[in-house]
C-alpha positions as CSV (number, residue, x, y, z in Angstrom):
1,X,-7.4,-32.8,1.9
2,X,-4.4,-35.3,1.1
3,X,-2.8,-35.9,4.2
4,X,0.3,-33.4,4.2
5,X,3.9,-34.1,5.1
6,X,7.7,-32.1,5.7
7,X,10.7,-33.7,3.5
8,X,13.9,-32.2,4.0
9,X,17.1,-32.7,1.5
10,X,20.5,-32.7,2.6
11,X,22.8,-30.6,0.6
12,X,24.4,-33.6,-1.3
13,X,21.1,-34.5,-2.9
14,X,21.8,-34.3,-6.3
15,X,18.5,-33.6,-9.3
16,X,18.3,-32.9,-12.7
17,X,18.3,-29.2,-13.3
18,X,17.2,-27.3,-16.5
19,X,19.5,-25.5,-18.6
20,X,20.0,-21.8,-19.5
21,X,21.0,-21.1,-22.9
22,X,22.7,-17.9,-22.1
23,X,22.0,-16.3,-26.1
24,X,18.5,-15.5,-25.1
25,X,17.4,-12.2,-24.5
26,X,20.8,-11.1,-25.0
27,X,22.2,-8.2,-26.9
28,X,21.2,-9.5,-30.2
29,X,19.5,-6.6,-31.5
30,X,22.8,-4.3,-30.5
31,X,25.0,-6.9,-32.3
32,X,22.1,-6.1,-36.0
33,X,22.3,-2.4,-35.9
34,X,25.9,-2.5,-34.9
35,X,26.6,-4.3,-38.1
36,X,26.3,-1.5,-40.5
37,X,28.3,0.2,-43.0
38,X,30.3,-2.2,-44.0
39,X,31.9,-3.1,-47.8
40,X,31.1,-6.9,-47.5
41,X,30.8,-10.0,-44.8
42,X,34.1,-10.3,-43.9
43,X,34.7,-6.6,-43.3
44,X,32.2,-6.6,-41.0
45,X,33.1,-9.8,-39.1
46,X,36.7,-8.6,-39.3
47,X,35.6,-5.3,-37.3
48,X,33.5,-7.3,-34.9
49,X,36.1,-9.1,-34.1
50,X,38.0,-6.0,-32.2
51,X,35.0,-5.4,-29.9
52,X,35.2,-6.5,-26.1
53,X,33.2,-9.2,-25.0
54,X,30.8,-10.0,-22.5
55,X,31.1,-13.3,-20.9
56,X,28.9,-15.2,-23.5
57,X,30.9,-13.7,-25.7
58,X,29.3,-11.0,-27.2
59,X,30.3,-7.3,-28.2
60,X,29.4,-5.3,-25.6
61,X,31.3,-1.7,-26.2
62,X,31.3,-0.9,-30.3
63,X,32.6,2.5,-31.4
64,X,29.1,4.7,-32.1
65,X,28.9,7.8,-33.0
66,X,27.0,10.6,-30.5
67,X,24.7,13.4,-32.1
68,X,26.1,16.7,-31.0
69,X,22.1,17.9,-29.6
70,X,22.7,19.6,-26.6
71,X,18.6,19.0,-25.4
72,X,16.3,17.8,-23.3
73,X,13.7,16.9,-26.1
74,X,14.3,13.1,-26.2
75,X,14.4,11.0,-29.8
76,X,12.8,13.9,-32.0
77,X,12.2,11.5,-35.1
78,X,9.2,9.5,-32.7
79,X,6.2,9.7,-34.7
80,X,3.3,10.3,-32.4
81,X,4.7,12.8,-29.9
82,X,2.6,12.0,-27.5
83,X,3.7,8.5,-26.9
84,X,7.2,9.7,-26.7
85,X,9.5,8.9,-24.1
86,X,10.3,11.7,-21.9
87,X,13.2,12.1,-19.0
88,X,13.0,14.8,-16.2
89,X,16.3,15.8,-14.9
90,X,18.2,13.5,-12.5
91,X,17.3,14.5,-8.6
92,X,19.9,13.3,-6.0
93,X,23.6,13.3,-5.2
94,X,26.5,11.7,-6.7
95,X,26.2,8.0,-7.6
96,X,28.8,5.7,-6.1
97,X,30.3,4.0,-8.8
98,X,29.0,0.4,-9.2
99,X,25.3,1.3,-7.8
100,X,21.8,1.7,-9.3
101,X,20.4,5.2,-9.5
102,X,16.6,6.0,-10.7
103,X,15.1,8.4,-13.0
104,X,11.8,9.3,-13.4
105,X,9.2,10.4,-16.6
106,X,6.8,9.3,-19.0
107,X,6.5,6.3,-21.0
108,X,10.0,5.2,-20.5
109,X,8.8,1.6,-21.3
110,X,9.1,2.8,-25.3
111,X,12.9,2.9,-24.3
112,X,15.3,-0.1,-25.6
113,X,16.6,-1.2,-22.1
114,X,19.7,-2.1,-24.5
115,X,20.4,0.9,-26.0
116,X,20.6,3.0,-22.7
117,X,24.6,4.6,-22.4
118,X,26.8,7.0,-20.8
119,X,29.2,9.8,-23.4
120,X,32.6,8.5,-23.0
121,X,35.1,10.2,-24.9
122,X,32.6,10.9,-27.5
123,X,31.5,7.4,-27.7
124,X,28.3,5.7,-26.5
125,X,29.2,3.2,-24.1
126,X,26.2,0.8,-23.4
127,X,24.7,0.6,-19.6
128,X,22.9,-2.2,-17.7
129,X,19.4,-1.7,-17.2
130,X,18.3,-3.0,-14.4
131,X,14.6,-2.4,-14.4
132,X,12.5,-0.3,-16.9
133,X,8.9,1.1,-16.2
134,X,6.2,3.8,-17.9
135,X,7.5,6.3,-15.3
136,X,11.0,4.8,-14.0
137,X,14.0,3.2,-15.0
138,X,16.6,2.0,-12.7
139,X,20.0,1.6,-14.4
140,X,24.0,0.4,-13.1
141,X,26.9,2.4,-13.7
142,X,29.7,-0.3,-13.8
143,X,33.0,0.4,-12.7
144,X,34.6,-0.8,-15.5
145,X,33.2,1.9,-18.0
146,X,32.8,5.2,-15.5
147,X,35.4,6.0,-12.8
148,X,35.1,7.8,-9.4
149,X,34.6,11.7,-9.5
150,X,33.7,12.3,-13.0
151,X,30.2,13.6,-14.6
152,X,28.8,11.9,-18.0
153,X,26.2,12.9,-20.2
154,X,23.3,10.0,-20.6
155,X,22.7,9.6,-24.0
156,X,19.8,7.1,-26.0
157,X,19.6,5.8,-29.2
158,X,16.9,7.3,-31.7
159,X,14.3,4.6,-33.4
160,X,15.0,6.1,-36.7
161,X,18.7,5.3,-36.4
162,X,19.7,2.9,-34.0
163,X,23.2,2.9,-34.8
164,X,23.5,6.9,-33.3
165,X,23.1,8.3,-30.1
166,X,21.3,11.6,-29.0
167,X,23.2,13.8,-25.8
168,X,20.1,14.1,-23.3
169,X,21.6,17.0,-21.2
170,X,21.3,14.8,-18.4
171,X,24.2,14.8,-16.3
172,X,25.0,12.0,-14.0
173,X,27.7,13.2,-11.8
174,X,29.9,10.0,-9.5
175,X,31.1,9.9,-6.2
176,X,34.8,10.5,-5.6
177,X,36.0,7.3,-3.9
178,X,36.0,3.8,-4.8
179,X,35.7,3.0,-1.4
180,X,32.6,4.7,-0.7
181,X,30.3,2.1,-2.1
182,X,31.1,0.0,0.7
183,X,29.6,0.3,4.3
184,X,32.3,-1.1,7.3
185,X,30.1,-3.8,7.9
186,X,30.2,-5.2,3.8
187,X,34.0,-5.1,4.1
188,X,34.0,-7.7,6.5
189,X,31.5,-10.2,4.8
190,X,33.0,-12.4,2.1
191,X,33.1,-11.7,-1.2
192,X,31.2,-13.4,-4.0
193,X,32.3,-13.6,-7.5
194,X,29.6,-15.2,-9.9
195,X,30.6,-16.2,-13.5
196,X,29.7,-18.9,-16.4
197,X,31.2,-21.8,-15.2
198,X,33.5,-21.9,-18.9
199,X,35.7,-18.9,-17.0
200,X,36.4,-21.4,-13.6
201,X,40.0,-22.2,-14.1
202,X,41.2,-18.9,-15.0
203,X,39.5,-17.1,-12.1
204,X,40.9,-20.0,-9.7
205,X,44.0,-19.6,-10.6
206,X,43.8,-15.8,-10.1
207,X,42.5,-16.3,-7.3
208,X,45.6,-18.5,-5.8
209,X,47.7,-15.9,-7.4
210,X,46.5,-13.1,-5.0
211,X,46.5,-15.7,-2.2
212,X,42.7,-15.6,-1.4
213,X,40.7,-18.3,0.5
214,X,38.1,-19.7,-1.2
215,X,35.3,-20.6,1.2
216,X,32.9,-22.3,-0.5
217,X,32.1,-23.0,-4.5
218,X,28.7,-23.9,-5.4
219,X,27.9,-25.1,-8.7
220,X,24.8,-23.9,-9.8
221,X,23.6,-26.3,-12.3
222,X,19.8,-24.4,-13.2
223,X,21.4,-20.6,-13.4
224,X,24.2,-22.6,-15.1
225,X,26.7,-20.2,-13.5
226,X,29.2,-21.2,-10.2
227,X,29.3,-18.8,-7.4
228,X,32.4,-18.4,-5.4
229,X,32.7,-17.0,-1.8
230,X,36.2,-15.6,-0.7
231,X,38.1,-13.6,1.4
232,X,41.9,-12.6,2.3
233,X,43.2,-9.7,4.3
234,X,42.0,-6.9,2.4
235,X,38.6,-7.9,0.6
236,X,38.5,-4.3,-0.7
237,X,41.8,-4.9,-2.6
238,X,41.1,-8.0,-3.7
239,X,38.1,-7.2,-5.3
240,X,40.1,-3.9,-7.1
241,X,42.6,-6.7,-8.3
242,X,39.8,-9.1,-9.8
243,X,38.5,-6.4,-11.2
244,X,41.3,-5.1,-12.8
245,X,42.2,-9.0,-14.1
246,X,38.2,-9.1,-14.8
247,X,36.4,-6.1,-15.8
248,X,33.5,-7.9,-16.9
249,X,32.9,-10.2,-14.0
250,X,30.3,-9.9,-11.3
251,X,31.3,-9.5,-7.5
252,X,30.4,-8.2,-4.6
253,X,30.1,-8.5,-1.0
254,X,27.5,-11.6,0.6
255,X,25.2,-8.9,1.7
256,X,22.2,-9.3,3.9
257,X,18.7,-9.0,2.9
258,X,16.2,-8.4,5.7
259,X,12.4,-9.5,6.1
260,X,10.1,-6.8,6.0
261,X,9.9,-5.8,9.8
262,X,6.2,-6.6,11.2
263,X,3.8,-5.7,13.5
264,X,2.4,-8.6,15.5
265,X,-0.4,-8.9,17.6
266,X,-3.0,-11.1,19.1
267,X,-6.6,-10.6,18.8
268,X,-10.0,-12.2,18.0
269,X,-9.4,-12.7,14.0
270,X,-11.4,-10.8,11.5
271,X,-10.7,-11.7,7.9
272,X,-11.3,-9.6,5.0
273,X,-7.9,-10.1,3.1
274,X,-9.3,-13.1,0.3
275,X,-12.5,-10.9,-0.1
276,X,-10.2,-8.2,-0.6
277,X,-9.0,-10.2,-3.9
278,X,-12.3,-11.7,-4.9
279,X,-11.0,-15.0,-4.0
280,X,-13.0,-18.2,-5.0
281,X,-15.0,-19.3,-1.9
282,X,-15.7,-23.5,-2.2
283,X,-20.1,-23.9,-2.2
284,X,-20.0,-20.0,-3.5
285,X,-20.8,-19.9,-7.1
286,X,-20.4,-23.6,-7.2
287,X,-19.4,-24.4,-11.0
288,X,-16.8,-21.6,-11.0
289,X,-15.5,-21.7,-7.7
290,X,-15.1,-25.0,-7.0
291,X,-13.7,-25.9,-10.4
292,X,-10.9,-23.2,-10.2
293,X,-10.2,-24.5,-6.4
294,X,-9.9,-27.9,-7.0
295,X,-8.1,-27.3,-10.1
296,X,-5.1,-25.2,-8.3
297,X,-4.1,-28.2,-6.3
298,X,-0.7,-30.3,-6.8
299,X,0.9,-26.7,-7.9
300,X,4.0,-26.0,-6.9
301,X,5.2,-23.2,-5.2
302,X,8.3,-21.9,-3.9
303,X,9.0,-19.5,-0.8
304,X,12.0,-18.5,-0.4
305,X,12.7,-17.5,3.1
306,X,13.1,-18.6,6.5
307,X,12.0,-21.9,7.9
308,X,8.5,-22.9,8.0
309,X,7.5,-24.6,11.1
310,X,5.4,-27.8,9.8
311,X,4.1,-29.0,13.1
312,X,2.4,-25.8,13.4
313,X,-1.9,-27.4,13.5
314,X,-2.6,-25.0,10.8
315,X,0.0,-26.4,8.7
316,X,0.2,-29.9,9.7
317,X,-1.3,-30.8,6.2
318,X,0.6,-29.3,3.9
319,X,3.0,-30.9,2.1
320,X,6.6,-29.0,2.7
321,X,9.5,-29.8,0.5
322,X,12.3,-28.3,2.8
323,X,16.3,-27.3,2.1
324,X,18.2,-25.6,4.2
325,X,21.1,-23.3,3.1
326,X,22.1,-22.0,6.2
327,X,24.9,-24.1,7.3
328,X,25.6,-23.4,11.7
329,X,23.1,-20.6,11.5
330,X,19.7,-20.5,12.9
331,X,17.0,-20.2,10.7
332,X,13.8,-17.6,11.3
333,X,10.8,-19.9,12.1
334,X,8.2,-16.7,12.3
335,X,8.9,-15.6,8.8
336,X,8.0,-18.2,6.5
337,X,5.4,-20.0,9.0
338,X,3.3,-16.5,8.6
339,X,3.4,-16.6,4.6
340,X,3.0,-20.3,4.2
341,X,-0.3,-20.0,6.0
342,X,-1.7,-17.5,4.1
343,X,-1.2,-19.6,1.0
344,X,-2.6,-23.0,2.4
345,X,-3.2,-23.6,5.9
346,X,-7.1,-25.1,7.6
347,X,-6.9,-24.3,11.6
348,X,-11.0,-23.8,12.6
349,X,-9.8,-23.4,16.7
350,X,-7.3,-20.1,16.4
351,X,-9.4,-19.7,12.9
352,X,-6.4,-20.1,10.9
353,X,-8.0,-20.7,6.9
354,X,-5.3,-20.3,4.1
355,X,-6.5,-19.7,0.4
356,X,-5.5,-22.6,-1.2
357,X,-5.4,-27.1,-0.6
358,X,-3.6,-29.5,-1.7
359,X,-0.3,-27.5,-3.2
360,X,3.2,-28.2,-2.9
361,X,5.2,-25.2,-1.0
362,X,8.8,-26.0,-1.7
363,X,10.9,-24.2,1.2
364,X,14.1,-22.6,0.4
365,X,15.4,-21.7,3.6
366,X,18.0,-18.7,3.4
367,X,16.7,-16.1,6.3
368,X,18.8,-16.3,9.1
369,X,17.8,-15.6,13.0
370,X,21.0,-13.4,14.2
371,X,22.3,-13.2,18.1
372,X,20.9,-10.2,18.4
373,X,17.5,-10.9,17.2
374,X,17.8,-9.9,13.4
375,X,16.3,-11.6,11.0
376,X,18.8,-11.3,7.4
377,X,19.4,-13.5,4.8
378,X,22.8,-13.7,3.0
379,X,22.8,-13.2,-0.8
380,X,25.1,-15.9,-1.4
381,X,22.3,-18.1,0.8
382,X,20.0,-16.6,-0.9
383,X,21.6,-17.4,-4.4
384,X,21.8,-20.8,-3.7
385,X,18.0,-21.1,-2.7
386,X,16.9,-19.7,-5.6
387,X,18.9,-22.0,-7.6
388,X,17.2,-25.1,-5.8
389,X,14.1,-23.9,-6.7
390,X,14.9,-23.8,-10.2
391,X,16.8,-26.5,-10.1
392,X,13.4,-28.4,-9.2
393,X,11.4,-26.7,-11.6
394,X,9.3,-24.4,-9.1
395,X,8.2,-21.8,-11.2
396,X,6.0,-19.3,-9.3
397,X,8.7,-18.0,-6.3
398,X,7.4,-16.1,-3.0
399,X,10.2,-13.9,-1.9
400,X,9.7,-11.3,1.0
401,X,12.7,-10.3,1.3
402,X,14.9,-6.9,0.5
403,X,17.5,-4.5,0.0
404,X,18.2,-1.3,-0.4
405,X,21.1,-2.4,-1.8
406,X,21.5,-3.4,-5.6
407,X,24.0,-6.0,-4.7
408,X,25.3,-7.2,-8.4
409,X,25.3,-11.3,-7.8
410,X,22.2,-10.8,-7.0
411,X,21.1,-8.6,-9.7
412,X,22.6,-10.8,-11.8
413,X,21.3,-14.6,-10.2
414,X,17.4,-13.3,-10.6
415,X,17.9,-11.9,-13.8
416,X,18.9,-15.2,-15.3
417,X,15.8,-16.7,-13.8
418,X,13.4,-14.3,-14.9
419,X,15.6,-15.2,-18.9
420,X,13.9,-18.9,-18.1
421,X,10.4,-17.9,-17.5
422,X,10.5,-18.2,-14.0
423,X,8.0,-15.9,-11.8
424,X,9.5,-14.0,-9.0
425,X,7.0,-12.1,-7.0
426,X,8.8,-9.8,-4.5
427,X,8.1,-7.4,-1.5
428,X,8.1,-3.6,-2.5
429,X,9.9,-3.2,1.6
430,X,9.0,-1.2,4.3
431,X,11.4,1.5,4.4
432,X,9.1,4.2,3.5
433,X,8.0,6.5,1.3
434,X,11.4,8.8,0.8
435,X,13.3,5.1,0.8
436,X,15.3,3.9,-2.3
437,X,13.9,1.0,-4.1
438,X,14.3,-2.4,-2.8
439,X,16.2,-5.1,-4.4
440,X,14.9,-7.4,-5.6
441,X,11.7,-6.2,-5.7
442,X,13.5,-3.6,-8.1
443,X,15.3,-5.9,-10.6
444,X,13.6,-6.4,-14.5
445,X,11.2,-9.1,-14.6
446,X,10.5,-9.5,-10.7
447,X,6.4,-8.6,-9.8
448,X,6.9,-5.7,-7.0
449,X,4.3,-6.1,-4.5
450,X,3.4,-3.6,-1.9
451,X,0.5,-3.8,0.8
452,X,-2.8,-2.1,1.7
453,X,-5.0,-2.4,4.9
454,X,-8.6,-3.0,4.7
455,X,-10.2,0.2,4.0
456,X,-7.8,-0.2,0.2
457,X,-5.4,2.3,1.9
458,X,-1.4,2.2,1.3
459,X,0.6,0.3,4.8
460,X,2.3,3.9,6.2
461,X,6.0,2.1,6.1
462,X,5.7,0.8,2.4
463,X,8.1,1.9,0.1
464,X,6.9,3.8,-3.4
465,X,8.8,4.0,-6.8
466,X,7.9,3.5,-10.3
467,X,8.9,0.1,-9.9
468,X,5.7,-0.9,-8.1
469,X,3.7,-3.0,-9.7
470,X,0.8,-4.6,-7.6
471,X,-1.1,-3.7,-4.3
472,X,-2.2,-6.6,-2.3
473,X,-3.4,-6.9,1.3
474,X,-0.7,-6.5,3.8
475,X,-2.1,-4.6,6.6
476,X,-3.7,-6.8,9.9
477,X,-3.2,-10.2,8.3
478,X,-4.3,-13.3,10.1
479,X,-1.3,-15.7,10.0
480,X,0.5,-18.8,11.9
481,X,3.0,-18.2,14.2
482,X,5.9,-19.7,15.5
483,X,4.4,-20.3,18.8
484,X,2.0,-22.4,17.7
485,X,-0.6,-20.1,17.2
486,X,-1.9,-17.4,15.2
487,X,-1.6,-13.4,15.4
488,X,-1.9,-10.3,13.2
489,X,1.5,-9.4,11.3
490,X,1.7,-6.3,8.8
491,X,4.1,-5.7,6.2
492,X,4.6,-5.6,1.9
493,X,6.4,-9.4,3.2
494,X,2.6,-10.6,3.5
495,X,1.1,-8.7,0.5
496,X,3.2,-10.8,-1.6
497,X,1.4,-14.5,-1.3
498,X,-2.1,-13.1,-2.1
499,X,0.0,-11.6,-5.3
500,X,1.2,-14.8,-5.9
501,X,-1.9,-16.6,-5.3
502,X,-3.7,-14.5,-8.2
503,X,-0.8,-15.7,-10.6
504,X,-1.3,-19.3,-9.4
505,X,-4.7,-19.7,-9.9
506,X,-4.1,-18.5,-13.6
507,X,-1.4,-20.6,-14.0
508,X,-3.7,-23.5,-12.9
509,X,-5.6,-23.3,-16.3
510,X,-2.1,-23.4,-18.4
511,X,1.2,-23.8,-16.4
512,X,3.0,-22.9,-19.1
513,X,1.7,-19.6,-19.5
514,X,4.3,-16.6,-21.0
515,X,4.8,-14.5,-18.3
516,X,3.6,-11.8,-20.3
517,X,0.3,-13.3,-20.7
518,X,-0.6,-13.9,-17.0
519,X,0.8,-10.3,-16.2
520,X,-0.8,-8.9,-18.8
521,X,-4.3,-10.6,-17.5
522,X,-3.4,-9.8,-13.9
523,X,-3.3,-5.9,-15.1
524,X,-6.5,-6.1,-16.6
525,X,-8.4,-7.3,-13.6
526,X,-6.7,-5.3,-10.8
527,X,-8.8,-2.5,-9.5
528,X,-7.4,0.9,-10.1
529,X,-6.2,2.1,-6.7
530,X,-5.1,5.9,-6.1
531,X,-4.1,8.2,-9.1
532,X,-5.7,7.3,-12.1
533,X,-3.6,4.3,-14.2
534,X,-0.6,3.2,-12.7
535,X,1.2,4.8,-10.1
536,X,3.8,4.9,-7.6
537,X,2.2,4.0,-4.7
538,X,-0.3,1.0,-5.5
539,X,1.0,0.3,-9.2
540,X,-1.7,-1.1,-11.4
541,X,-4.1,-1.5,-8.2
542,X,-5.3,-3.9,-6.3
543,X,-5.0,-7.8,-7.4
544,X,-8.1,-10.0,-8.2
545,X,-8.4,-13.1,-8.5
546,X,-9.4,-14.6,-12.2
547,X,-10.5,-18.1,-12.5
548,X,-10.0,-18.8,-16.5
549,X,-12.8,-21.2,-17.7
């Protein structure tokens, strides 16, 4: 093995980050079947010209039409009827305005995400979608298009006629109460207000105009977006007066995220986990294994998470690209020690053997060690890792972290990255089966991983939802600890770097693989787990690892 080493960067070290061209995956097929109708060219751009505008400049709320069909038979023009997309009835309370509700069916992935709306005044008025699955889609309800205490009708566009909407007869009813959406602990964070960096000047000066403090603005260069933190007196009001000034911007409270809450223990060590996954074994099935081994090393990959403690004697030679983001605070050392040493880590006296040699773990550190033994990490924090990693072109990402929580900036931060190709692989959370989905595990684009023990069974605190999308071992893992040695931990947090080590040895072969080609390929090998096809519990089923030849 190269002899390993720990770098850490100061928060002035300045590199050459990609850009985002913000047109991509936009609203571009909205903007064609908006278009229609119209006498000639200019007409049409005339017309155009009256819609609102997101912040890239694009119409985001034209005046459609809604089909009076009072039903729940979904799109009726879909040709095969068996293939069509079918809703059941929302099942829950009222929806504080500004959060993410859920609703379940069958093969909601023939949906346009961008044609999803809410009946307002007889108008279709588009919604976000925040992550869309066979059996589940998660969407926002904004709070500048529904207000508190009123119900809307969801309504979806037909194939046959894009420019129309059908009624549903889904109701979607919203809290009464603006406040509601905030616990007493968010209201005294500071608030983060995340926008294209073309829009800085006018929100400053907005900002001085309602005599707020600005605590820190950071420029990130790879989401191409800054990211202010504020406060004043009343953050509540001040983010109703933003709002008001801003309807379209993003803000919201610096909410934590937490690590997935573990079970440790010490004990003799008995590893099944990399069987578990069919993992290549170097002097097994020497051409293949060897080959695919040797080939995954020099890859970079990212965790985003707490500290990793690099004199640990498992981890001694790794090579660690550190930054910290964590200003005065402590940073968790247990956390990300435990998942870096299940990627690559070679201990033979507390029998400490990760799966891979030889790669480059770039450490965003974000999760925080609180007074009273917590373990959270900020979104803003958070944010700012992310970036970094980008920023330095780490495209595979480890993040166990979540959040019940749909906090909008950071919604928004990993939705631009999954726009650039990046691959996020989050935990599923531990909350639970009757838990909501965890953020942001939950977001479009972001691999949900959740974890099974050895005997292929589901870990008892793991979440379940449509938005599942791998099973990986999680249960009884073997991993460094921040003592210096090595015990069991349990949680969806340490399902997530066998995920992630599947996807790298695929990306090995060609690290400029689409996305949708190494998930589609990771699909294909998993091993069917539970209900037949995918499901809410294990998803596709269990990963394996594929060497490519």
């Amino acid at each position: 093995m190269a002899t390993g080493h720990s770098q850490t960067i100061n928060e002035t070290d300045d590199r050459e980050e990609r850009p985002f061209d913000p047109a991509v995956g936009d609203r571009d097929s909205n903007i064609s079947t908006f278009d229609r109708g119209y006498s000639s060219q200019e007409d049409r751009e005339e017309y155009r010209e009256k819609w609102p505008k997101d912040p890239t400049g694009r119409p985001i709320k034209p005046d459609l039409p809604v089909r009076g069909l009072e039903t729940h038979e979904l799109l009726p023009n879909w040709g095969n009827q068996s293939f069509k997309p079918v809703l059941n009835q929302y099942v829950g309370a009222c929806i504080n305005v500004g959060n993410v509700f859920s609703i379940s069916g069958r093969n909601l992935d023939r949906l346009d995400p961008q044609k999803v709306a809410v009946e307002v005044n007889h108008k279709a008025v588009l919604l976000p979608v925040i992550r869309i699955k066979k059996t589940h889609i998660s969407i926002r309800l904004p709070k500048d298009i529904v207000k508190s205490g009123h119900q809307y009708n969801l309504v979806l566009a037909e194939r046959s006629n894009a420019s129309h909407f059908v009624r549903t007869g889904i109701n979607i009813k919203t809290c009464a109460g603006h406040d509601l959406i905030y616990s007493d602990l968010d209201v005294k964070r500071n608030v983060l207000i995340f926008f294209d960096r073309k829009r800085r000047s006018e929100i400053i000066s907005e900002l001085e105009k309602l005599s707020a403090e600005i605590v820190r603005e950071s420029n990130l260069e790879a989401l191409q977006r800054v990211m202010l933190s504020v406060r004043s007196s009343n953050n509540i009001q001040l983010i109703a007066d933003l709002r008001r000034s801003f309807p379209d911007l993003t803000i919201d409270f610096n909410s934590d995220l937490n690590a997935s809450n573990d079970i440790q223990q010490t004990a003799k060590p008995r590893l099944y986990a990399a069987k578990q996954i069919n993992w290549p074994q170097s002097g097994k099935d020497i051409i293949n294994s060897d080959i695919c081994l040797k080939r995954i090393e020099g890859l970079a990959i990212g965790i985003l998470d707490g500290a990793i403690k690099t004199d640990h004697s498992a981890l001694k030679k790794v090579e660690v690209i550190s930054r910290n983001f964590l200003d005065q605070s402590k940073p968790d050392l247990s956390h990300a020690t435990a998942i870096a040493s299940i990627l690559s880590s070679k201990d033979d006296q507390n029998g400490q053997l990760g799966l891979m040699n030889n790669i480059k773990i770039f450490n965003a550190i974000s999760l925080r060690q609180t007074s009273g033994g917590q373990i959270l990490a900020g979104v803003e924090e958070t944010i700012r890792g992310l970036n970094w990693l980008m920023a330095n072109q780490v495209r595979l990402i480890n993040v166990s972290l979540a959040s019940p929580r749909a906090n909008e900036v950071l919604v928004d931060a990993f939705s631009l990255s999954i726009k650039q190709g990046y691959l996020i692989f989050a935990a599923a959370g531990n909350e639970g089966a009757s838990a909501p989905p965890s953020y942001p595990a939950n977001i479009e684009g972001v691999v949900a991983v959740t974890a099974i023990d050895a005997g292929k069974r589901n870990f008892s605190a793991a979440n379940i939802g449509g938005y599942i999308d791998f099973a990986a071992p999680g249960v009884d893992i073997w991993a460094a600890n921040s003592n210096g040695g090595s015990s069991y931990v349990s949680g969806t947090s340490y399902a997530v770097p066998y995920a992630v080590a599947s996807a790298a040895l695929l990306l090995s072969k060609n690290q400029k693989m689409p996305s949708s080609v190494m998930l589609g390929l990771m699909k294909r090998v998993s091993i069917d787990l539970g209900e037949t096809g995918k499901d809410n519990i294990y998803g596709h089923g269990l990963v394996q690892a594929l060497c490519l030849r």
